[in-house]
C-alpha positions as CSV (number, residue, x, y, z in Angstrom):
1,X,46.1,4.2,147.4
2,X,45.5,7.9,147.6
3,X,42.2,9.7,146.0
4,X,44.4,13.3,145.4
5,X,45.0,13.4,141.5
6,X,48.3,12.3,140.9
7,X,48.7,13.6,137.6
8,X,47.4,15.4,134.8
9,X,47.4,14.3,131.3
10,X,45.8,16.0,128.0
11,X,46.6,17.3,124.8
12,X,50.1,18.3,124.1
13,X,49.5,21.8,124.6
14,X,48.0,21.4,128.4
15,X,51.6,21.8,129.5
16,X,51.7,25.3,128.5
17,X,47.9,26.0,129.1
18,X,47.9,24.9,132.5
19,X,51.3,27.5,133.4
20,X,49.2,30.0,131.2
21,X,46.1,29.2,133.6
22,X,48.3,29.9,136.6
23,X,49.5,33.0,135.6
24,X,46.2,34.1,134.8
25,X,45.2,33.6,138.4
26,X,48.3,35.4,139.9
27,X,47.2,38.4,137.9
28,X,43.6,37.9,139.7
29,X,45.4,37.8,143.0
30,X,47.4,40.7,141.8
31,X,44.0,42.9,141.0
32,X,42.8,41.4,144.8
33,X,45.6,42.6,146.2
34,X,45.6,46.0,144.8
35,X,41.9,46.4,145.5
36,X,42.4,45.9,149.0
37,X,45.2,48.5,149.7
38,X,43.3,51.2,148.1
39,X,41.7,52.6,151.4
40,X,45.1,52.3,153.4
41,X,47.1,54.2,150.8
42,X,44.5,56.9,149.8
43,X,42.7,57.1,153.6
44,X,44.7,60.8,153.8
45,X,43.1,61.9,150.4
46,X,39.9,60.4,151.9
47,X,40.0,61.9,155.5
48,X,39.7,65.5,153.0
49,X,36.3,64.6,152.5
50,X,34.7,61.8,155.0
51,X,36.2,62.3,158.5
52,X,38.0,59.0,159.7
53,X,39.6,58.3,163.0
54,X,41.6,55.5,163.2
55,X,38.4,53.2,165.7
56,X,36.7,54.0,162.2
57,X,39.6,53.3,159.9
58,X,39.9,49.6,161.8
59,X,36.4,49.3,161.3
60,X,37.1,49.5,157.4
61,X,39.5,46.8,157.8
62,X,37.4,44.5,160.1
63,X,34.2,44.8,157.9
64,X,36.2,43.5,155.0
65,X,38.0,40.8,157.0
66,X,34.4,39.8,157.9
67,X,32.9,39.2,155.0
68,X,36.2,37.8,153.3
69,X,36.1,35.3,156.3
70,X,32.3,34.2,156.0
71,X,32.6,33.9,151.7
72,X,35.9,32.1,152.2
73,X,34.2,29.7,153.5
74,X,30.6,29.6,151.0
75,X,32.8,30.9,148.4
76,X,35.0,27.6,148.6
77,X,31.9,25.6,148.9
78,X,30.3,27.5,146.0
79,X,33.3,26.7,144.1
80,X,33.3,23.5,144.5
81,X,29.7,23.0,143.3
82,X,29.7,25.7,140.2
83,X,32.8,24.2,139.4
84,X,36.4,26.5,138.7
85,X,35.1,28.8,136.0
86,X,31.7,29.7,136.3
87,X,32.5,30.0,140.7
88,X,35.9,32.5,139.2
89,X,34.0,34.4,137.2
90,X,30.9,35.5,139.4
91,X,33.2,36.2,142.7
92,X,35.4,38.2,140.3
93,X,32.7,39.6,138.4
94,X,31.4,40.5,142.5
95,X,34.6,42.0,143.6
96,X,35.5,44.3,140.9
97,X,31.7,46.3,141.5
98,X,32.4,46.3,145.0
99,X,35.7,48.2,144.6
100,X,34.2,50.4,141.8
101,X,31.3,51.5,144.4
102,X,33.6,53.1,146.8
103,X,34.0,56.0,144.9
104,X,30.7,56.8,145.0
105,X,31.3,57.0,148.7
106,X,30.2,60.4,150.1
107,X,29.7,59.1,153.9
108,X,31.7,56.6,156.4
109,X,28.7,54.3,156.2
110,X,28.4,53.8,152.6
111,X,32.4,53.5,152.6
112,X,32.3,50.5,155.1
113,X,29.2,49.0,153.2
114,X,31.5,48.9,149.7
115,X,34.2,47.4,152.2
116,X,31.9,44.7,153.0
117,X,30.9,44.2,149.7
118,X,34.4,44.1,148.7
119,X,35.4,41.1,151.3
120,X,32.4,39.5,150.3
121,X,33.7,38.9,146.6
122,X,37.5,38.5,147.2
123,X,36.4,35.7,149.7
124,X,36.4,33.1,147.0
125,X,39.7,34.2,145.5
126,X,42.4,32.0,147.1
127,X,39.4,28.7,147.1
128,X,39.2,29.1,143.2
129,X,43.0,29.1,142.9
130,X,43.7,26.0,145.2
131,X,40.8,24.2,142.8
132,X,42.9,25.5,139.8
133,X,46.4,24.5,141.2
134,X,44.4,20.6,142.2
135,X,42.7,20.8,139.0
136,X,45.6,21.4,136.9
137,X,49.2,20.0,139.0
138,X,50.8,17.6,139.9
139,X,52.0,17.3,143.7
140,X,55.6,17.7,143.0
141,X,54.5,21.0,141.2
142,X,51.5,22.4,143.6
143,X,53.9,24.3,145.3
144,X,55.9,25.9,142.4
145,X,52.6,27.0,141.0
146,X,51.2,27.9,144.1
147,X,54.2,29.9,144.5
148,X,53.8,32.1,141.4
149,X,49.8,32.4,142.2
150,X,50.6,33.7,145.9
151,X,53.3,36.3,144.5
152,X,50.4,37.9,142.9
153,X,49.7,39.3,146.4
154,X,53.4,41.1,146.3
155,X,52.4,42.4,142.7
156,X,49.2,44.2,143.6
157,X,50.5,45.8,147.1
158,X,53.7,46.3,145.0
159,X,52.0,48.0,142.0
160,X,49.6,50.2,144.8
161,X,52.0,52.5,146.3
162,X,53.1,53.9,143.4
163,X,49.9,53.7,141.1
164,X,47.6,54.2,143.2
165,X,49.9,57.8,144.6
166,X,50.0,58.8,141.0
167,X,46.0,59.2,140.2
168,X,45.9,60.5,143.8
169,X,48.2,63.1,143.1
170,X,46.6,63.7,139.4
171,X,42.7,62.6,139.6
172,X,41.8,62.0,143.0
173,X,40.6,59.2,145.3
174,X,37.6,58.7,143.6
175,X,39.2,57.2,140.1
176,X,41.3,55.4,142.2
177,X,38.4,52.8,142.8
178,X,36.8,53.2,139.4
179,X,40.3,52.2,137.5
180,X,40.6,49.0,139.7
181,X,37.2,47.8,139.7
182,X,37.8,48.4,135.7
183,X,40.4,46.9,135.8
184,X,39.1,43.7,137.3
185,X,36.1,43.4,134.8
186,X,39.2,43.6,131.4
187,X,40.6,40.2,133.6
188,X,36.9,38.5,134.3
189,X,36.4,38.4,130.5
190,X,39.7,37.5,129.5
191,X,39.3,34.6,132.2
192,X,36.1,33.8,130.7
193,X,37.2,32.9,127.4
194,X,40.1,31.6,128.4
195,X,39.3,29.0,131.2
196,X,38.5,25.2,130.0
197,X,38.6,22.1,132.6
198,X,41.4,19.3,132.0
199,X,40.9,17.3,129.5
200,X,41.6,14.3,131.8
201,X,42.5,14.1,135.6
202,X,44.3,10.8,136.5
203,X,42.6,9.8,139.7
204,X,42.3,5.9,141.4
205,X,38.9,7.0,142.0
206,X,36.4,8.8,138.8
207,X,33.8,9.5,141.9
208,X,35.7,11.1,144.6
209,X,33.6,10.6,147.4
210,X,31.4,13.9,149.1
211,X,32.8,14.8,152.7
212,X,30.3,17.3,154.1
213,X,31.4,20.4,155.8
214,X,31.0,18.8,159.4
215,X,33.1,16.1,158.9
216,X,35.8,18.2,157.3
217,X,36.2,20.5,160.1
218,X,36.1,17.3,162.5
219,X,39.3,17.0,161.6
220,X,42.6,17.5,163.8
221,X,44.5,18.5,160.4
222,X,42.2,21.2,159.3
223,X,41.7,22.4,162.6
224,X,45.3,23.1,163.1
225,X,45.3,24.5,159.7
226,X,42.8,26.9,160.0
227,X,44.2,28.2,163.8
228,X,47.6,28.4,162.0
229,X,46.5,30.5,159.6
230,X,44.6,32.4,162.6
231,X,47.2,33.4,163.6
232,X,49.3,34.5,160.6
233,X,47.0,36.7,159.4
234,X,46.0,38.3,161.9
235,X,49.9,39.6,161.8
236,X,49.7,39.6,158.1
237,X,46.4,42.0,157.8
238,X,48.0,44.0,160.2
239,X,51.2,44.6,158.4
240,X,49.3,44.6,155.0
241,X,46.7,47.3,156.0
242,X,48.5,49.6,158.6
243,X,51.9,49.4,157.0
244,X,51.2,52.9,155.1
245,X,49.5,54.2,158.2
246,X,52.4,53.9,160.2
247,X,54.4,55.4,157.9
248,X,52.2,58.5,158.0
249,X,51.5,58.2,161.5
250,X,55.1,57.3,163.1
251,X,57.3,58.0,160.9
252,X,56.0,61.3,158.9
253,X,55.5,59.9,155.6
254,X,53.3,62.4,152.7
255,X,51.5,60.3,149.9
256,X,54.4,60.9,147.8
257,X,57.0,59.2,150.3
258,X,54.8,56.2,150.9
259,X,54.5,56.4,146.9
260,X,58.1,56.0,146.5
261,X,58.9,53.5,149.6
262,X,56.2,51.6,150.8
263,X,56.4,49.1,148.0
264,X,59.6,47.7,149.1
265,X,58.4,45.5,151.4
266,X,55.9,44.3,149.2
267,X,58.7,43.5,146.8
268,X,60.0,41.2,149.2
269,X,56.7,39.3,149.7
270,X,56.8,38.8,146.2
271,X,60.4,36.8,146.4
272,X,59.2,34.8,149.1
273,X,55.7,33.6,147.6
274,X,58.0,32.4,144.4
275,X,60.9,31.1,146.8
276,X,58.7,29.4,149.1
277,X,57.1,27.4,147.1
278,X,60.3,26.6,145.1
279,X,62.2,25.4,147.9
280,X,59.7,22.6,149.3
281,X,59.0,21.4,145.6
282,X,62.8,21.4,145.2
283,X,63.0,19.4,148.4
284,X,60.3,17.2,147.8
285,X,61.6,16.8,144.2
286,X,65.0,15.7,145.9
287,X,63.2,12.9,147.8
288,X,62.3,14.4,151.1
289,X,58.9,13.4,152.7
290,X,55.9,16.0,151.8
291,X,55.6,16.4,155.5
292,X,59.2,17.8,155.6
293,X,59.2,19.7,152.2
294,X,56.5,21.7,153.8
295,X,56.9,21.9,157.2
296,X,60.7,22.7,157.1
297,X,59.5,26.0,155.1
298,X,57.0,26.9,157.3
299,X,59.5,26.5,160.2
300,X,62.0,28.8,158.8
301,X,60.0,31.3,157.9
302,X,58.1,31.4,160.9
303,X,61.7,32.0,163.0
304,X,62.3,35.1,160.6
305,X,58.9,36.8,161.6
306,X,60.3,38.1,165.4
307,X,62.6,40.6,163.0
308,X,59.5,43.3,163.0
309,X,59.8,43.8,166.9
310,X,62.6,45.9,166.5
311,X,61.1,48.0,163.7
312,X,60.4,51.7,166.6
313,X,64.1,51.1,167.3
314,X,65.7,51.5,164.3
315,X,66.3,54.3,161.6
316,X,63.2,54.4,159.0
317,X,65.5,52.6,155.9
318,X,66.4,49.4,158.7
319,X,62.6,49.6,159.8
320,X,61.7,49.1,156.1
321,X,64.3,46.3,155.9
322,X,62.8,44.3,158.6
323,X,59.7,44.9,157.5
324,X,60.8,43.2,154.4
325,X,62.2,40.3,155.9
326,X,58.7,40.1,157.7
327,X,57.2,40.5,154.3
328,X,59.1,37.9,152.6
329,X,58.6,35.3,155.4
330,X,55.4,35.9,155.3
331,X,54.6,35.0,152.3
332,X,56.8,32.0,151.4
333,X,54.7,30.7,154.6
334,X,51.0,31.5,153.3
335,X,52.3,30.3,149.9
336,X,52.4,26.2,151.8
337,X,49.7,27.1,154.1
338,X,47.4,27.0,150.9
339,X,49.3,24.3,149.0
340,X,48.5,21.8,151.9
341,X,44.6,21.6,151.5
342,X,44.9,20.0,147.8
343,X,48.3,17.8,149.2
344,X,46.0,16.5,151.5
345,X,42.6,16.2,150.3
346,X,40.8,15.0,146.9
347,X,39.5,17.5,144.4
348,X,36.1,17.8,145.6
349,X,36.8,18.7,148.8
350,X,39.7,21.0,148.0
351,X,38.0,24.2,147.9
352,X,36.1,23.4,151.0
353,X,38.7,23.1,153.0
354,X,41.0,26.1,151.4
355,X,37.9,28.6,151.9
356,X,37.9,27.0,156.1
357,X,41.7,27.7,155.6
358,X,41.3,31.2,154.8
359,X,38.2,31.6,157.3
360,X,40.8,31.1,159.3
361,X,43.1,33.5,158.6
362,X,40.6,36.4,157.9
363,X,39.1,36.1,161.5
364,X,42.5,36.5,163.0
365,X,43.1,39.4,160.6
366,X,39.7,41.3,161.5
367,X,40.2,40.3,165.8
368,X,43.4,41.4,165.6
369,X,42.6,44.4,163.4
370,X,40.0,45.7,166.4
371,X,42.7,45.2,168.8
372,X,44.8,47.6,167.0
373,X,42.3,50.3,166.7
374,X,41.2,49.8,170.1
375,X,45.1,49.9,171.8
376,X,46.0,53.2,169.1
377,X,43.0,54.6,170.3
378,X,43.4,54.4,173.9
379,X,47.3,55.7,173.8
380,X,49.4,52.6,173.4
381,X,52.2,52.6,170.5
382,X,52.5,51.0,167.6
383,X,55.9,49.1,169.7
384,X,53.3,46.4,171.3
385,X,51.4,46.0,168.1
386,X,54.9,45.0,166.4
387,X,56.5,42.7,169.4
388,X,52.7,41.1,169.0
389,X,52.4,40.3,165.3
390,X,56.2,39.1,165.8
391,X,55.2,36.1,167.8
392,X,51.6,35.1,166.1
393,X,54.0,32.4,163.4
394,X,55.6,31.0,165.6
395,X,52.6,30.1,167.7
396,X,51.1,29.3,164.6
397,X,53.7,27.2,163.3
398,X,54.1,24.9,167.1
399,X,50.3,24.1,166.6
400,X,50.9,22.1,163.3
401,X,54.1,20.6,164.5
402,X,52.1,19.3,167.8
403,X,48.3,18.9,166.6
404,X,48.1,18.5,162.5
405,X,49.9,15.1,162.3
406,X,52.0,14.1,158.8
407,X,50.8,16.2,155.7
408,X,49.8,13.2,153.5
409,X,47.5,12.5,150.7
410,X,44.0,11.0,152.8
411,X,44.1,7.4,152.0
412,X,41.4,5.4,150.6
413,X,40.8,3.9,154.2
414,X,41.0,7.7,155.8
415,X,38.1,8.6,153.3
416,X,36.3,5.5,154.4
417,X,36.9,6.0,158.0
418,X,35.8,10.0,157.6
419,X,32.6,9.0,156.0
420,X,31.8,6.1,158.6
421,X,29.1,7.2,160.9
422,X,30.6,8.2,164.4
């Protein structure tokens, strides 16, 4: 017997409400996602008025990455004790100031202190949508819905090229931050009255048991979790946040180029958060273990990630190509990443271990991220940087083959043993 909810039952309109609920948190993964490109696309608009080498423009990233990794981690926790609505609401409510109060900005201090305050509120982002997904799905359809919540990610770096060129071209940088923290306050009250709990979640056990934080990250299967995701993001940051800088820097790109092609690749990520997670429901749908369904995925989109080493050898139209296969890959691999936390563990630890998830990842976004300024900085190419993030899933990926162990619902007797003094 597992303690994971197996089902969800309700009125005969949860059906719809709980698809309803998931597309409302894609559109607050969307608005995350857009938040955070703003600096990387408008950092030439910027450099007009606060002076910015790239040491400085790393520093940006890292600062966020920080604070993202440190409220990943409280923010799941938080979540898990506020409960899915009140915890959405605050970190959103959080967020969308943070991004409003860089365009008040008139000095590279105050600029990384909004950065900060930025990571701080998107930390709890991807914590609160595991919860949902739990909350709301059934296993067979955690990754589906997972899926369409991750592709939010595609639809704000998408929607940021082109958006966020046109009020630089027509306003300026500053409104850039004062529509999207706007932007995310229309969504916290729409959230707000739109959010209930389940009416009923069919669990064996009414009083899932507490698992503190110590003996969660005791765990062989979260620790490989949370190194895999290490390393992923640290490749994923990389490409998300330097992506329009190397276009500028290496490839000659104006705002209005980057506004026109830069969102390709972001396109792609999109197709692979949905396919992702469609393929290992399909397969698990079609009988396959969960341990396959999700590893298979992961395996195959970690081979695909190698393509962005040849990106300096190629024209710029194959470089944005492979970048999109990168893209795509990706994403269909961070969409399992966070499905396996609620495949694994029961609801009220679910969060918890989702924000260690993403601690995870955001530490190997913001090391990495200093590594890159450092290396551009003292002369090297963006050529190493590329062959580098090329090899960080695959690494990834070998550590949950060899350490994590089956992907299973804990078992009664698993809970028992966890909780069983050592």
């Amino acid at each position: 017997m597992t303690t994971n909810p197996t089902s969800v039952q309700g009125p005969r309109d949860n059906s719809n409400l709980r698809w309803y609920l998931v597309l409302l948190v894609s559109a607050a993964i969307a608005i995350s996602y857009f938040d955070r490109q703003t600096v990387s696309i408008a950092i030439t608009a910027i450099q007009q008025n606060i002076a910015i080498t790239n040491q400085q423009f790393s520093y940006l990233q890292t600062a966020f990455l920080i604070a993202y990794a440190a409220m990943y981690v409280i923010g799941g926790r938080l979540i898990d004790k506020l409960g899915t609505r009140r915890g959405f609401t605050l970190i959103m409510l959080w967020w969308s100031l943070a991004c409003a109060l860089h365009g008040f900005a008139a000095s590279f201090g105050l600029l990384l202190l909004a950065r900060f305050l930025l990571g701080m509120g998107e930390g709890g982002a991807f914590p609160a949508a595991t919860r949902v997904v739990s909350e709301w799905l059934p296993s067979k359809q955690r990754a589906t819905a997972m899926g369409i919540i991750n592709a939010g990610t595609s639809v704000g770096s998408l929607l940021a090229p082109p958006l966020i060129g046109l009020i630089l071209i027509n306003y300026g940088w500053r409104v850039v931050f004062y529509a999207a923290g706007s932007t995310g306050l229309l969504w916290t009250l729409c959230w707000a009255l739109s959010y209930r709990s389940p009416v009923t979640v069919t669990s064996i056990n009414h009083s899932p048991p507490h698992i503190s934080l110590r003996q969660i990250t005791s765990l062989r299967s979260v620790q490989a979790l949370v190194f895999a995701k290490f390393m992923s993001d640290a490749a994923w940051y990389f490409l998300l946040f330097w992506l329009p800088k190397y276009l500028y820097d290496a490839r000659g790109f104006g705002i209005s180029q980057v506004s026109h092609y830069a969102w390709i690749p972001y396109a792609a990520s999109g197709v692979g958060s949905f396919l992702g997670g469609w393929s290992s429901s399909r397969l698990l749908q079609s009988g396959r273990s969960l341990d396959l369904s999700r590893k298979l995925v992961l395996g195959v989109n970690a081979a695909m990630m190698p393509a962005i080493m040849l990106v300096p050898w190629v024209p710029v139209q194959f470089a944005l190509v492979l970048f999109s296969i990168a893209f795509f890959s990706q994403q269909s691999w961070s969409c399992i990443i966070m499905t396996i936390p609620a495949d694994i563990f029961p609801l009220s630890a679910v969060g918890t271990v989702a924000g260690l998830v993403g601690f995870g990842g955001s530490m190997g976004g913001a090391v990495f991220s200093l590594i890159v300024g450092a290396l551009l900085g003292h002369g090297f190419s963006y050529s190493l940087l590329l062959i580098l993030a090329g090899s960080f899933h695959l690494i990834g990926f070998l550590a949950l083959v060899f350490f994590s162990g089956s992907i299973k619902p804990l078992s009664t007797g698993d809970l028992t043993q966890i909780e069983s003094p050592a």
